[in-house]
N, C-alpha and C positions, 0 to 999 in steps of 0.2 A: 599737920601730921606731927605728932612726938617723934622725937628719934629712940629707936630702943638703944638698948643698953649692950657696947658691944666690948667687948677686951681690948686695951690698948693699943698688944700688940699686933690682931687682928687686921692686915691687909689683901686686898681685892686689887689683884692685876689684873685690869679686863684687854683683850686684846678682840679687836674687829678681822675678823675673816678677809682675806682680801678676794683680789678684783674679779666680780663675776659680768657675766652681759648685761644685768639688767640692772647691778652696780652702774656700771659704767654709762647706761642710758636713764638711770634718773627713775628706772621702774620700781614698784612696790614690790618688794620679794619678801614674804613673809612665810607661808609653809614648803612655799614651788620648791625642790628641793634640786635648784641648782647646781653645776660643776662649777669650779673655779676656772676660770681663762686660765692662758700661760702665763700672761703678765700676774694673775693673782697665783697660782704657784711661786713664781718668782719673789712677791712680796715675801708669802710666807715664810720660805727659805731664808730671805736676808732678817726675819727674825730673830731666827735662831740664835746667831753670836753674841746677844745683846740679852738671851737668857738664861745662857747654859753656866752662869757660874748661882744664877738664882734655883735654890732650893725652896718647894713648895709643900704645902703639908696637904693639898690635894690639888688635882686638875679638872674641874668640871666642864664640859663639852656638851654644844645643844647639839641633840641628834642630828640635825641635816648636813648634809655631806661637806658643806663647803666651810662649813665650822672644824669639825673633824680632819679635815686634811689640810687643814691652816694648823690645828693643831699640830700634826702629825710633823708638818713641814718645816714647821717652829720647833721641833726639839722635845714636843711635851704630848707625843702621843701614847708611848708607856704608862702606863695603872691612870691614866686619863678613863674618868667616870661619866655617860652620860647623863645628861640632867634636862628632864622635859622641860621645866621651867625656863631655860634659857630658850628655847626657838624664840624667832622674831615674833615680832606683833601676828597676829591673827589680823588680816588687813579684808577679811570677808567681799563683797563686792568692788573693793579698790586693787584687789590680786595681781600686780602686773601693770599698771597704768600708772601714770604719771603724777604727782602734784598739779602741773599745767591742764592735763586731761580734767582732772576731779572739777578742780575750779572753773571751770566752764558751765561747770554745773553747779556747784555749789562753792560764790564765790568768798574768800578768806577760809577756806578750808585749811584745819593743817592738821593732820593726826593726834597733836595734846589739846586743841579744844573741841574738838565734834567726834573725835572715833571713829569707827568704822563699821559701816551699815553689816548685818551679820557676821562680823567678826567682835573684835574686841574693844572694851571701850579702858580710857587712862586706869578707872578703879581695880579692875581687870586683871591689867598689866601688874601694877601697885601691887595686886594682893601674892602674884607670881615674884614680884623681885622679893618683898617682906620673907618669901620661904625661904630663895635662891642666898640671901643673908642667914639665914637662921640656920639655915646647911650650912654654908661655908665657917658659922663660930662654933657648930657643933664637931666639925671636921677640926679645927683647931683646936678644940678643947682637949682632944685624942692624942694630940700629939704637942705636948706642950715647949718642945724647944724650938715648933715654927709655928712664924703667923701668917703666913702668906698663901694663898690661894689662887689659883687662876683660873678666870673665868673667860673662857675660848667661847664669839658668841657672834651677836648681831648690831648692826647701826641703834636701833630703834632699844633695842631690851637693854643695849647695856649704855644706853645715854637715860633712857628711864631708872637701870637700877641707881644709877648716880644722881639721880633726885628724890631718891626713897633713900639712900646713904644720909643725902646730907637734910633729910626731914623735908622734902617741898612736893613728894610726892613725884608720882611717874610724869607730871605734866611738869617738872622742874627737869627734866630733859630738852625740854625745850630750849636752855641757855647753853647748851654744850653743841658743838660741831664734833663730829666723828668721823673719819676716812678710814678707808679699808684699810688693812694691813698695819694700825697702829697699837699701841699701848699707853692706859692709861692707868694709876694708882690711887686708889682709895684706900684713905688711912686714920689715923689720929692725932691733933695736937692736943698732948693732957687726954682730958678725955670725951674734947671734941671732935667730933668725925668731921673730916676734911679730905681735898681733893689734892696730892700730894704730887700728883702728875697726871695731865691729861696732852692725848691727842699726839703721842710722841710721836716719831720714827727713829724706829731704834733696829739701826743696821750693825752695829760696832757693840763690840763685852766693853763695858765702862772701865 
């Protein structure tokens, strides 16, 4: 995959919802439209301090609840837009079952090489993050004295946009780990796209 062409000053804060049940037990949550546990509240919250002195030229939000009130919890629920692009994977008959489940059935399965029987497959994904980018330089273009974005979202979409950032495609998520309630930064050296910060926990204003 080409990387497109993106503004230097152009950065992508992704931050992962935190901790739901089915987080926590290893289930595929992709449209199920989960609450946040109390301990994923909590995450959320301790976000907050760690972004309240960052100014963003927009806040995009995937519809399902537990993105949205990660946001909300985190400091960045105000003029927060949502954006159907970010829901998680479309995980069609894998909905709720396990990696260990699947593979019983179909062994070495992982979501970036085989997909998901009636839901969505990596190209899919790919052609969702390529918009979910092209919004986020069109939103900075508008406002040219910030480059920064945030994108409030899921495990799966926002380790795949981060393989479409840096050109390897949505199956280039496959080298990233993600946890709930983190933060990660997509950016630029020159006017190479890079990965500037991944996988934080950021409880504390730097």
């Amino acid at each position: 995959m080409t990387q497109l062409n993106t503004p230097p000053q152009l950065e992508l804060w992704l931050l992962r919802h935190g901790m739901t049940s089915w987080a926590r037990d290893g289930r595929h949550t992709g449209r199920t439209d989960l609450p946040l546990l109390p301990e994923g509240e909590a995450q959320a919250r301790a976000l907050a301090p760690g972004l309240a002195s960052q100014r963003f030229a927009a806040v995009l939000v995937s519809p399902l609840q537990r993105a949205r009130r990660t946001a909300e919890l985190a400091g960045l629920g105000e003029g927060a837009q949502i954006c159907p692009d970010l829901q998680e994977w479309n995980y069609g008959r894998y909905e709720g079952i396990s990696t260990a489940e699947i593979r019983a059935q179909v062994p070495d399965w992982t979501v970036w090489s085989h997909g998901c029987p009636d839901g969505e497959s990596c190209l899919e994904v790919e052609q969702r993050c390529g918009r979910v980018i092209a919004l986020a330089q069109s939103l900075v273009a508008s406002q040219a004295e910030l480059g920064a974005v945030a994108l409030v979202a899921h495990g799966h979409i926002l380790r795949s946009l981060a393989g479409t950032w840096l050109g390897l495609g949505a199956a280039g998520g496959a080298l990233f780990n993600l946890n709930t309630a983190t933060l990660s930064v997509l950016g630029h050296e020159r006017e190479r796209r890079t990965v500037v910060r991944w996988n934080a926990q950021i409880t504390t204003a730097p």
